[in-house]
N, CA, C and O of each residue as an XYZ file, in Angstrom:
780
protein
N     -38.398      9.364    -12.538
C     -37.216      9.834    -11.839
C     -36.132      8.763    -11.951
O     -36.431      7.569    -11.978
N     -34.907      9.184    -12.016
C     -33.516      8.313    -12.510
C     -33.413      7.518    -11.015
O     -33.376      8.021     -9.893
N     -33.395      6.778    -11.223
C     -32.986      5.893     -9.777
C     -31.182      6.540     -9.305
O     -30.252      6.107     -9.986
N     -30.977      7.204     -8.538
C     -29.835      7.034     -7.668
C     -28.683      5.766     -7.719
O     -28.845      4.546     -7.688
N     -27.490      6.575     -7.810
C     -26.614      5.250     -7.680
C     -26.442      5.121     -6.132
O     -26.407      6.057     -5.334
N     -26.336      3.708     -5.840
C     -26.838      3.848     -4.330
C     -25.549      3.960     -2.936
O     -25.596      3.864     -1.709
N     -24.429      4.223     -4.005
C     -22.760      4.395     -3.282
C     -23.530      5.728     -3.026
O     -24.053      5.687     -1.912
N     -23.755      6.806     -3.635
C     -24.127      8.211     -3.565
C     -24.721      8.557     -2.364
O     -24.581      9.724     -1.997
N     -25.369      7.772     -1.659
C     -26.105      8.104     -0.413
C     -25.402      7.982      1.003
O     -24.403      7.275      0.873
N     -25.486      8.209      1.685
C     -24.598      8.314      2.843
C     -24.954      7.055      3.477
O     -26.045      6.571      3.174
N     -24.100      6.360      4.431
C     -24.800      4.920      5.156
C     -25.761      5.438      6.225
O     -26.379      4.504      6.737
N     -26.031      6.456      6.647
C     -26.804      7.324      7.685
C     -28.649      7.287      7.042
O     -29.640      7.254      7.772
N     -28.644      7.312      5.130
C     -29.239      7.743      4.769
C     -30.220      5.621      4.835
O     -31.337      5.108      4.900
N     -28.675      5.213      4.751
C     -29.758      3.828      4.430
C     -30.151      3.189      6.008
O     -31.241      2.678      6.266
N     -29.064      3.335      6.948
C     -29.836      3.422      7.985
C     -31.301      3.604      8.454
O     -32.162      2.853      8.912
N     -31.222      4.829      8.168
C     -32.812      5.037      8.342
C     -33.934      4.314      7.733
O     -34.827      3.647      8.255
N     -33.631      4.657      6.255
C     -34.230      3.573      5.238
C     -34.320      1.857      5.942
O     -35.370      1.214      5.932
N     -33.431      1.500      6.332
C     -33.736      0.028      6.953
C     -34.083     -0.209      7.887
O     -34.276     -1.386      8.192
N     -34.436      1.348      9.203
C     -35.735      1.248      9.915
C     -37.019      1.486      9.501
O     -37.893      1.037     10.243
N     -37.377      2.086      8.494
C     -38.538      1.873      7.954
C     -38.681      0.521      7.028
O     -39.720      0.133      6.492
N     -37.899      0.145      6.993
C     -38.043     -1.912      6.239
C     -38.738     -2.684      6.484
O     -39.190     -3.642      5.858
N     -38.996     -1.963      8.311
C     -39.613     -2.862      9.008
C     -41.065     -3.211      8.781
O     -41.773     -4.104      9.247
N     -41.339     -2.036      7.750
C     -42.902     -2.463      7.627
C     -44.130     -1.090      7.903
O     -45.145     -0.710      7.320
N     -43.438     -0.707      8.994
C     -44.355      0.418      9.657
C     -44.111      1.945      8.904
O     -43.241      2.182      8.066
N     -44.552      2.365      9.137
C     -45.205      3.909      8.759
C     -45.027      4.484      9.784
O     -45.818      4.182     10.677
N     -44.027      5.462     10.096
C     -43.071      6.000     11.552
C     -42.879      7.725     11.041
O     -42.646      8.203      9.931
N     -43.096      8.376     12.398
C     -42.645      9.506     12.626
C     -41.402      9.168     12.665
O     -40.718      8.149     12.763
N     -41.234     10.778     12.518
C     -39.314     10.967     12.416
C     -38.944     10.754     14.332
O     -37.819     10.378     14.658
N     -39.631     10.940     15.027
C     -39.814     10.357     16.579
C     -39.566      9.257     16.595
O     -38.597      8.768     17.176
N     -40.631      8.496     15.778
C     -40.321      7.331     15.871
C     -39.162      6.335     15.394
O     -38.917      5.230     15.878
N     -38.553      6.927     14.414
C     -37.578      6.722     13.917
C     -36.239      7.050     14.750
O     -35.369      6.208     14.969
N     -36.206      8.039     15.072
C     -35.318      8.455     16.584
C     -35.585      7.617     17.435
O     -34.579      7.619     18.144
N     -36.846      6.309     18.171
C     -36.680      5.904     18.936
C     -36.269      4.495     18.331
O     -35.790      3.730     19.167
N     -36.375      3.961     16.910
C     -36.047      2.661     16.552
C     -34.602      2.777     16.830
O     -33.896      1.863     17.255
N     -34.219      3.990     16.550
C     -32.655      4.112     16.267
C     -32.152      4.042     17.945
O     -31.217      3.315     18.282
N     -32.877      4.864     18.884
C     -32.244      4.625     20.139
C     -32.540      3.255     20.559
O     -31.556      2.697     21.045
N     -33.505      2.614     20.520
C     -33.507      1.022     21.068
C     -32.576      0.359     20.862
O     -31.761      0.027     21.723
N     -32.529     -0.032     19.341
C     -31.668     -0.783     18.594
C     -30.798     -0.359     17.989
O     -29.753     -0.848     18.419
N     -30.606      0.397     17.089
C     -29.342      1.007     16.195
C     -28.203      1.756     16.891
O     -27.198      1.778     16.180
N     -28.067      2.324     17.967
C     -27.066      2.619     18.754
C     -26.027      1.873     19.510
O     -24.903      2.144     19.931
N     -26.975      0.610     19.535
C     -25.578     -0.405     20.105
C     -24.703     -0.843     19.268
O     -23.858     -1.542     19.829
N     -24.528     -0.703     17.976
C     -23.505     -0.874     17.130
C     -23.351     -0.657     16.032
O     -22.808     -1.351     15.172
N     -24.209      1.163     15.907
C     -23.966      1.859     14.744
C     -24.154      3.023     15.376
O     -23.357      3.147     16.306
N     -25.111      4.203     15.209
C     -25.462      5.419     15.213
C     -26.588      5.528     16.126
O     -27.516      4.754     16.364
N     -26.217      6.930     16.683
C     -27.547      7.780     17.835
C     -27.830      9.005     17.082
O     -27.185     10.024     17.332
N     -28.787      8.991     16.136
C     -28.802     10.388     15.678
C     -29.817     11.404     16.172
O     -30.919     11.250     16.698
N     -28.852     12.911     15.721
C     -30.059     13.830     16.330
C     -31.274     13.737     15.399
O     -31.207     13.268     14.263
N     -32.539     14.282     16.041
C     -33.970     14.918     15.630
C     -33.571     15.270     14.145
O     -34.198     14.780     13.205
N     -32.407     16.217     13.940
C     -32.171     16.909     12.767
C     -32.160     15.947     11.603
O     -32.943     15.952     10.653
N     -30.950     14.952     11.861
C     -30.395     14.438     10.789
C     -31.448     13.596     10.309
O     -31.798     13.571      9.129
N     -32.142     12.653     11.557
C     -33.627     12.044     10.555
C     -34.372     12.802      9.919
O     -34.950     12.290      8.960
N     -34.615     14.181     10.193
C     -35.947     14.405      9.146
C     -34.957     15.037      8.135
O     -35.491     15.205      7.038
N     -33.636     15.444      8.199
C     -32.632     15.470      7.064
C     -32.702     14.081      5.996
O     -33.105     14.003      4.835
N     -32.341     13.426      6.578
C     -32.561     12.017      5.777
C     -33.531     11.028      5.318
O     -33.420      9.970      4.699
N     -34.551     11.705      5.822
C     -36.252     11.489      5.466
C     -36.146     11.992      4.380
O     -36.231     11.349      3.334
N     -35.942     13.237      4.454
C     -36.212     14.145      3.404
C     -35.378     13.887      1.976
O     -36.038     13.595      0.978
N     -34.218     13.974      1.904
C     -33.388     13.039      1.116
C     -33.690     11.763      0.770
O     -33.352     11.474     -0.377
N     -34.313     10.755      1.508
C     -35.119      9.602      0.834
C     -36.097      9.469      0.195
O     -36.442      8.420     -0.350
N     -36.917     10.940      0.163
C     -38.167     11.023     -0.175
C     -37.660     11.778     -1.545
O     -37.806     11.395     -2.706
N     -37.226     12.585     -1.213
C     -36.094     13.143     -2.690
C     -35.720     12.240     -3.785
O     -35.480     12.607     -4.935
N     -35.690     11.114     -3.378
C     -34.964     10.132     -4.584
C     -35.891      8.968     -4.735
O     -35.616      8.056     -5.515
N     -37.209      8.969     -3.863
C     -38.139      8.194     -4.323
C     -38.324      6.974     -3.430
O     -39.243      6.191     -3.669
N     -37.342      6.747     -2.233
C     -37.060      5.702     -1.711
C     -37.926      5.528     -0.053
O     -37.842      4.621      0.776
N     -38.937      7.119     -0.041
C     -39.801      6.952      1.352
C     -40.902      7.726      0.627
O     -40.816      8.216     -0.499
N     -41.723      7.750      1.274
C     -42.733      8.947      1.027
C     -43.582      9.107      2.408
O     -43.469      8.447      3.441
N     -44.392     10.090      2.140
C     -44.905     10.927      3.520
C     -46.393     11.072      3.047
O     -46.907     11.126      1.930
N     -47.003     11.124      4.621
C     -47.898     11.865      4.219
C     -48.512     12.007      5.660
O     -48.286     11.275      6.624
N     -49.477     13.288      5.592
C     -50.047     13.463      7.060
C     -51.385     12.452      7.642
O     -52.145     11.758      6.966
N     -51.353     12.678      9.327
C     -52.000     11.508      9.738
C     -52.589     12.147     10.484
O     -52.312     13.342     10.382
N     -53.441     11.868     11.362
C     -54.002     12.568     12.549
C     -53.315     11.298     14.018
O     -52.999     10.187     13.593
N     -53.201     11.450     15.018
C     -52.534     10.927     16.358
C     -53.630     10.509     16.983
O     -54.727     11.053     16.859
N     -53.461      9.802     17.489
C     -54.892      9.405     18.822
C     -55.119     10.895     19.258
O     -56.113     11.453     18.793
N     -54.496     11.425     19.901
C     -54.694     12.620     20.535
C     -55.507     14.520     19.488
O     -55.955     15.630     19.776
N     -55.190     13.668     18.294
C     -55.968     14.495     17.224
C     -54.936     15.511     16.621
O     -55.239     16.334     15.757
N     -53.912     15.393     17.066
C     -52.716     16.129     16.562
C     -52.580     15.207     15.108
O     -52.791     14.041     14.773
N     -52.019     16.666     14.367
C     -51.618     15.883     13.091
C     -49.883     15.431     13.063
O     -49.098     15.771     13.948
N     -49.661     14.945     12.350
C     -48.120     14.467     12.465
C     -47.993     14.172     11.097
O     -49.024     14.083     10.429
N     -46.532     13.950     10.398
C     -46.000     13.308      9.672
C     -45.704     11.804      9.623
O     -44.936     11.316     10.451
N     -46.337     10.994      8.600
C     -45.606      9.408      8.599
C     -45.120      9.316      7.911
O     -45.403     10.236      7.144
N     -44.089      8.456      7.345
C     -43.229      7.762      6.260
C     -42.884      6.415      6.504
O     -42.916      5.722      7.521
N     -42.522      6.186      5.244
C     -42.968      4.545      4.634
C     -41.489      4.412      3.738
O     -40.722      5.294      3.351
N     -41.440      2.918      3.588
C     -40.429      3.029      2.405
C     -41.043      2.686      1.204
O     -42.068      2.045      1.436
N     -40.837      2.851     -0.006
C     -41.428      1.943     -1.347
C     -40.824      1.653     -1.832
O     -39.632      1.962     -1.836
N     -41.621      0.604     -2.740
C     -40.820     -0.452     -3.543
C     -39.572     -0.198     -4.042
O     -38.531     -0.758     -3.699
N     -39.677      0.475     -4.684
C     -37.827      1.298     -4.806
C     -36.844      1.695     -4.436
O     -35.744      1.969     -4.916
N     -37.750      1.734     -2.651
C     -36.447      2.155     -1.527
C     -35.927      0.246     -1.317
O     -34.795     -0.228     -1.227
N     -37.143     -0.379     -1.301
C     -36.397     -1.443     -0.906
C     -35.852     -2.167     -1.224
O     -35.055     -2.895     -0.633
N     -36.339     -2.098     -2.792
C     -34.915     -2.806     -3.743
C     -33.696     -2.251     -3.600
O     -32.770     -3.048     -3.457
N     -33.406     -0.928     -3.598
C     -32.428     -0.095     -3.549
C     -31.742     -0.406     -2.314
O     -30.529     -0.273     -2.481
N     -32.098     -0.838     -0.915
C     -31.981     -0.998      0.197
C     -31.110     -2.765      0.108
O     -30.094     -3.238      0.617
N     -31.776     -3.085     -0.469
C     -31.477     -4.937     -0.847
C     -30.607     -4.663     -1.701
O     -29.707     -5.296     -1.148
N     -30.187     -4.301     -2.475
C     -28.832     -4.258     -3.433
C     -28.113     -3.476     -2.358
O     -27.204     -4.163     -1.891
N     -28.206     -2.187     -1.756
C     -27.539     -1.512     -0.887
C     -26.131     -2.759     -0.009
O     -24.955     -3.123     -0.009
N     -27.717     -2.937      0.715
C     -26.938     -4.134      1.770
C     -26.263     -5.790      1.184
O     -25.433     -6.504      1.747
N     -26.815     -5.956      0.189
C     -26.302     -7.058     -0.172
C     -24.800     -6.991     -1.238
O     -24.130     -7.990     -1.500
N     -24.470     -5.479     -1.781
C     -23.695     -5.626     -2.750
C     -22.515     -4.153     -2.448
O     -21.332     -4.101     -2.785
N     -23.214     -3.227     -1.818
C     -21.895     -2.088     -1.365
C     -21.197     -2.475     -0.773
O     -21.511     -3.328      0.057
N     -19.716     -1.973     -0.927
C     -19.029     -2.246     -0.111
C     -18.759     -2.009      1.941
O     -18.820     -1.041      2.700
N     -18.530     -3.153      2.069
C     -18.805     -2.761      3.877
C     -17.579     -2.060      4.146
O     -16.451     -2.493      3.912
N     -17.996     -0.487      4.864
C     -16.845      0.201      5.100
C     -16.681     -0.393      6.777
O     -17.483     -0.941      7.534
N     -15.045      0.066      6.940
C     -14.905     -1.117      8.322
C     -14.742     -0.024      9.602
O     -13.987      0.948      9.597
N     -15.691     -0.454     10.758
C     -15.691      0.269     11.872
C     -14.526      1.223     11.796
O     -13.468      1.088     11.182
N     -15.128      2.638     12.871
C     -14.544      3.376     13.188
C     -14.121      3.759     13.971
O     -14.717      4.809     14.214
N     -12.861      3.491     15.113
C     -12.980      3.561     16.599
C     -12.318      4.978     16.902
O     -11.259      5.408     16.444
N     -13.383      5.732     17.973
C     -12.977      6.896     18.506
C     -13.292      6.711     20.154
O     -14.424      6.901     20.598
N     -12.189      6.329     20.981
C     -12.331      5.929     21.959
C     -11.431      6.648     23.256
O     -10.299      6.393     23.667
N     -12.159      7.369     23.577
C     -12.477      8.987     24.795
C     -11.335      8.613     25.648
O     -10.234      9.160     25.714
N     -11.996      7.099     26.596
C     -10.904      6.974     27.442
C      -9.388      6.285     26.987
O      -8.277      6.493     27.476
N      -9.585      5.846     26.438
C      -8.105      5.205     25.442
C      -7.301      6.293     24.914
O      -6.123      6.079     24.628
N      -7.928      7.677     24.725
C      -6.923      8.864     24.629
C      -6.493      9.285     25.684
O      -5.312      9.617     25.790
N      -7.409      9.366     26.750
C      -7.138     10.100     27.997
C      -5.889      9.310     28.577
O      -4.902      9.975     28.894
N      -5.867      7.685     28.765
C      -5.290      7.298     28.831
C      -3.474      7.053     27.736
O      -2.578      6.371     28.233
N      -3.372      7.427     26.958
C      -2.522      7.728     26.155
C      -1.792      9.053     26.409
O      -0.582      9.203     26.239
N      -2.605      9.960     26.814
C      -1.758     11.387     27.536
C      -1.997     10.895     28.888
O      -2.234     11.859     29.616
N      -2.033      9.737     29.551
C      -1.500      9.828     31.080
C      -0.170     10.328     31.357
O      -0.204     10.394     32.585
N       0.648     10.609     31.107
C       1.813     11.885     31.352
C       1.268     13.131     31.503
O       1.990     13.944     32.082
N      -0.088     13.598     31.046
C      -0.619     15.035     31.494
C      -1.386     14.768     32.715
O      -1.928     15.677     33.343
N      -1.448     13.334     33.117
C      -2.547     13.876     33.898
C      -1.957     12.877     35.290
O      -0.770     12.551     35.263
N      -2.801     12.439     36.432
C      -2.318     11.405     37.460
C      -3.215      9.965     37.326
O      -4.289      9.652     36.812
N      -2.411      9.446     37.899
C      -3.025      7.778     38.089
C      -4.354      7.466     38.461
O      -5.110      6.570     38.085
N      -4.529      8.710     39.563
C      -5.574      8.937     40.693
C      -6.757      9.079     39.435
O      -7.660      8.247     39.350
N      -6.615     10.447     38.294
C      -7.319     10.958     37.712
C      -8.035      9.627     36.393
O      -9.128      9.112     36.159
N      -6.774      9.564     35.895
C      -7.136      7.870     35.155
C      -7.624      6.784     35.538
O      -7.740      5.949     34.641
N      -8.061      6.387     36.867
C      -8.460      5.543     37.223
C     -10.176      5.996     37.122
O     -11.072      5.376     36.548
N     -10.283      7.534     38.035
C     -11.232      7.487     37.726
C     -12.438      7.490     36.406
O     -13.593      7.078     36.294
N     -11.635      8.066     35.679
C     -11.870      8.013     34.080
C     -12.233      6.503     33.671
O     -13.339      6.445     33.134
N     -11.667      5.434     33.773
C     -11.739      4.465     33.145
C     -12.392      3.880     34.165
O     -12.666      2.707     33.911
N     -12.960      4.480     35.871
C     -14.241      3.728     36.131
C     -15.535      4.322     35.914
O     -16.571      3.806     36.332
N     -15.479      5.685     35.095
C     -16.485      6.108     35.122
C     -16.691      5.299     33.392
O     -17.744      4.746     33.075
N     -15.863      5.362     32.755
C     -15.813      4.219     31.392
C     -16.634      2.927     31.963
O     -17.797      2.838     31.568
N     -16.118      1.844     32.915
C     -16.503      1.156     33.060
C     -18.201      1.169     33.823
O     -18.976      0.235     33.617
N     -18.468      2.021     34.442
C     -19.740      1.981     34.848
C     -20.295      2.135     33.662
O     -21.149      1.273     33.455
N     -20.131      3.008     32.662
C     -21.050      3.277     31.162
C     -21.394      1.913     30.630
O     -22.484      1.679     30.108
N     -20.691      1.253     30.735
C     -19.825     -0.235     29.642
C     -21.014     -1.101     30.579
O     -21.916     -1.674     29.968
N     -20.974     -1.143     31.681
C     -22.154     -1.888     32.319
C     -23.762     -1.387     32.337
O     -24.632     -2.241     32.507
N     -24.021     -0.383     32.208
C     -24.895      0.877     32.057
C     -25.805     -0.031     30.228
O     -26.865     -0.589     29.943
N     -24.899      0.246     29.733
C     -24.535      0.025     28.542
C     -25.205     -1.288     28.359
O     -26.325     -1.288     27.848
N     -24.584     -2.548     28.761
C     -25.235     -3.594     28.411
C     -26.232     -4.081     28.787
O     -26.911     -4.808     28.062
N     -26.559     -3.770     30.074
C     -27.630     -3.801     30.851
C     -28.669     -3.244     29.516
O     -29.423     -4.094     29.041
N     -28.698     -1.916     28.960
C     -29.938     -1.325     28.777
C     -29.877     -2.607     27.091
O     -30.847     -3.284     26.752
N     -28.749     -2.603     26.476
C     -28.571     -3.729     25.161
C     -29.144     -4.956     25.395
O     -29.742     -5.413     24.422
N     -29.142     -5.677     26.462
C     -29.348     -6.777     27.107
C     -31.244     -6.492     27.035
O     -31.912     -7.042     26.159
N     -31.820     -5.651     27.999
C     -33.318     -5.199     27.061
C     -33.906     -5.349     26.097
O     -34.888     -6.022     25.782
N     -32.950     -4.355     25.367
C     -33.439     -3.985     23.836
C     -33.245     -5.797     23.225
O     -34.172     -6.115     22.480
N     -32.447     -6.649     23.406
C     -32.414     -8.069     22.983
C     -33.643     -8.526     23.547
O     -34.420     -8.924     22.679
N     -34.172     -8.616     24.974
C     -34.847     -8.964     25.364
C     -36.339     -8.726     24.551
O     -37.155     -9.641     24.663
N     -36.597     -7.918     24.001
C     -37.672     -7.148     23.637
C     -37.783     -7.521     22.012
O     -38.815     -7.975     21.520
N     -36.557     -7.259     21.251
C     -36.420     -8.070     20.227
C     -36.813     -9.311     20.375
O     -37.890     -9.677     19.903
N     -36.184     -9.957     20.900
C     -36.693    -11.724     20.974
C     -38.225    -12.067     21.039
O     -38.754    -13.155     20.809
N     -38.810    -10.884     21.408
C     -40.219    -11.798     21.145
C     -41.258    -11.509     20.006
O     -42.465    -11.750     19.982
N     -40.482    -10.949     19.112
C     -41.040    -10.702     17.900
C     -40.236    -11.237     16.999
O     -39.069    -10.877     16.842
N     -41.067    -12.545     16.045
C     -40.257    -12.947     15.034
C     -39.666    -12.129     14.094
O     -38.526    -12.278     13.654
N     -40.416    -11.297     13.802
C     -39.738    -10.378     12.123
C     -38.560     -9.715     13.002
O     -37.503     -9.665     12.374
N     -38.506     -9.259     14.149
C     -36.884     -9.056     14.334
C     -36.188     -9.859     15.031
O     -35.891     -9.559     16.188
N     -35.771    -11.095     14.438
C     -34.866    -11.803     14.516
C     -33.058    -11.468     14.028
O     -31.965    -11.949     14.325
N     -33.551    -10.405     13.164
C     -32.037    -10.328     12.702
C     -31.651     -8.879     13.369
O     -30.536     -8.362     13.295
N     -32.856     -8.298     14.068
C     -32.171     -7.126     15.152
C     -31.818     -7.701     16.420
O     -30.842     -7.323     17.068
N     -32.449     -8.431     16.708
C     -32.167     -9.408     17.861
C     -30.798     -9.841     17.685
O     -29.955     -9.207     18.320
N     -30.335    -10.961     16.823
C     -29.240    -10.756     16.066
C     -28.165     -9.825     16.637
O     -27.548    -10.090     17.669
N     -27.954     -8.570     15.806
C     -27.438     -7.640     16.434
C     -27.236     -7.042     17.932
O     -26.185     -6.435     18.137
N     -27.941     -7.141     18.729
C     -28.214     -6.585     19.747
C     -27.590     -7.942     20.529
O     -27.290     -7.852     21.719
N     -27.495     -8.611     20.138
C     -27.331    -10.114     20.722
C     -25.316     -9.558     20.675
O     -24.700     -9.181     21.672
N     -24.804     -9.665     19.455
C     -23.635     -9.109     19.295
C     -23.258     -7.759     20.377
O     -22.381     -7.689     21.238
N     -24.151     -6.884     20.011
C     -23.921     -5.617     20.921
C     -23.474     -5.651     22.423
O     -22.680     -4.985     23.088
N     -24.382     -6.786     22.703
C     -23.992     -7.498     24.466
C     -22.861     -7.972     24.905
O     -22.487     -7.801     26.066
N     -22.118     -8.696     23.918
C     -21.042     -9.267     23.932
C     -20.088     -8.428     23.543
O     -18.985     -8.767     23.973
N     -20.086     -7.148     22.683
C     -19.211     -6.338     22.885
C     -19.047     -4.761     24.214
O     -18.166     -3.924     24.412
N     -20.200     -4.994     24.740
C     -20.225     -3.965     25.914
C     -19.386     -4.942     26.951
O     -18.427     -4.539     27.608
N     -19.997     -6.546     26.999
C     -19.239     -7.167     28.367
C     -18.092     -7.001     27.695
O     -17.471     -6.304     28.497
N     -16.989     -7.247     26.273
C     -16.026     -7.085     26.081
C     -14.880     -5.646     26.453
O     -13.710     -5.758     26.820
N     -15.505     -4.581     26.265
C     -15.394     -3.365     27.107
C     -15.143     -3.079     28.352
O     -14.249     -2.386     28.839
N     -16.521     -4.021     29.129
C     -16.270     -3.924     30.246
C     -14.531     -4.590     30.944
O     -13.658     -3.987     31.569
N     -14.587     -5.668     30.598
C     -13.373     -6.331     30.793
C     -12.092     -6.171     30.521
O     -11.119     -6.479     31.209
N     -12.164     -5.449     29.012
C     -10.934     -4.764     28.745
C     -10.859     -3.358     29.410
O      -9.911     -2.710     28.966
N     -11.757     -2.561     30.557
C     -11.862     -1.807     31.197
C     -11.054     -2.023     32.563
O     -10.331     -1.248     33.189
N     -11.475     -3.508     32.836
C     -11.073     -3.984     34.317
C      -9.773     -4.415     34.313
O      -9.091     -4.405     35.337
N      -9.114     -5.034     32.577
C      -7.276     -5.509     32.354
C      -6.947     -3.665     32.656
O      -6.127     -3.398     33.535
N      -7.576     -2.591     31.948
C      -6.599     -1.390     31.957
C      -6.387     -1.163     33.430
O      -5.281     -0.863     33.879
N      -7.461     -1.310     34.176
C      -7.725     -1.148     35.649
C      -6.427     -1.368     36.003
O      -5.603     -0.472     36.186
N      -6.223     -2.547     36.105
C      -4.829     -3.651     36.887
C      -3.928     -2.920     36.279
O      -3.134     -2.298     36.984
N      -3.840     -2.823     34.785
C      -2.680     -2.268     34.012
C      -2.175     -0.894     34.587
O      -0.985     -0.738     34.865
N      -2.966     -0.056     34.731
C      -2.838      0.787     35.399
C      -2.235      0.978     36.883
O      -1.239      1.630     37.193
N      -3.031      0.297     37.653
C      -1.948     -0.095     39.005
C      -0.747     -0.672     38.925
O       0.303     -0.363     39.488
N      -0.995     -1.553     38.163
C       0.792     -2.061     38.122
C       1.778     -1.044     37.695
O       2.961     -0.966     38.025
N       1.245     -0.444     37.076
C       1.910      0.756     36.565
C       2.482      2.156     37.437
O       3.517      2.810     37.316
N       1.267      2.286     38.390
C       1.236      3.024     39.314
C       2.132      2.529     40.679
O       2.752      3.431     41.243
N       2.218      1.447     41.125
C       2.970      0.369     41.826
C       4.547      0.519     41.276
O       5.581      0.342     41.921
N       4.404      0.869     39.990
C       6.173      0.544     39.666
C       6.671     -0.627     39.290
O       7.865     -0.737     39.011
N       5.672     -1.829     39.224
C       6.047     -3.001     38.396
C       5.862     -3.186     37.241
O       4.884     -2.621     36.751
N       6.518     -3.838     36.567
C       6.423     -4.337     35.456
C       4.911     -4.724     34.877
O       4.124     -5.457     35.476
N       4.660     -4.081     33.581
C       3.720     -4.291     32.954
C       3.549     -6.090     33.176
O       4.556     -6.764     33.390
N       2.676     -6.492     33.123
C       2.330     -8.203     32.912
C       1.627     -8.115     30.985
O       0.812     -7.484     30.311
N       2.585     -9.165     30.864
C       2.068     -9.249     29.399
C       0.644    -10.035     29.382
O       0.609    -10.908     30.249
N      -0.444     -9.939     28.660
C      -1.646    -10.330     28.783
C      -1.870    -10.385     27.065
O      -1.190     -9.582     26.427
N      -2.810    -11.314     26.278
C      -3.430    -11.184     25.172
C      -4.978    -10.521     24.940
O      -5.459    -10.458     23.809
């Protein structure tokens, strides 16, 4: 089989692929839960669908393979693996594609942008129900680091998750300047210039 050019694959597709890197032999469950621990604090939460979509597509081009298992419980299940080919492919992936640059789609930063449709009262609460998430948020990141850290081979998810923390408290805070910004605003004074 022709090896894939590896721009061709979606970053969703190598995602996945670089939770199975880890070594293990994972349900598409399980793969949904590597991705909720770790990969959501500063990439993707995907549905049920799109992993065994992208299982399937990796296995398509040679870069996972499957096969059935039986469960403690005697249920059979699906596992997948990466091979040698996913992980070279995976190692040129990450070491040589180009890094496409974050994408920000940010809920309350619109809401706040049509504050002319709406009241002060209403925006405030918006951007504290933002800010409870943002703490919500690091708290559960702050874990997932915790939990990382005591396993050497993920040092470089740890890594990440380590970053992830520092951008939820960053959130949070730029939650608590809109806060003020907002009252002052609501008050009738002058914006305060801030960096």
């Amino acid at each position: 089989m022709e090896r894939p050019d590896p721009t061709k694959l979606p970053p969703t597709a190598w995602a996945v692929l670089g939770i199975l890197a880890f070594g293990e032999e994972l349900t598409g469950y399980e793969v949904r839960q590597w991705a909720d621990h770790v990969l959501r604090h500063f990439y993707w939460s995907p549905a049920m669908s799109q992993i065994y979509s992208e299982l399937k597509r990796l296995e398509k081009v040679g870069y996972a393979v499957s096969r059935s298992a039986v469960s403690d419980d005697g249920r059979s299940k699906r596992v997948y693996a990466i091979t040698a080919s996913g992980e070279a492919a995976l190692a040129e992936w990450a070491g040589r594609a180009p890094v496409e640059p974050p994408v920000l789609k940010h809920g309350p930063m619109l809401r706040a942008w049509l504050g002319h449709l709406s009241t002060p009262e209403r925006l405030r609460e918006q951007l504290m129900e933002y800010r409870a998430d943002t703490e919500r948020e690091l708290a559960e990141a702050e874990y997932s680091r915790e939990v990382a850290a005591r396993f050497p081979e993920w040092a470089y998810p740890e890594l990440t998750i380590r970053w992830a923390t520092r951008y939820y408290a960053v959130q949070r805070d730029l939650a608590d300047r809109m806060l003020a910004d907002l009252a002052e605003a609501a008050d009738g004074g002058e914006r305060e210039e801030s960096a």
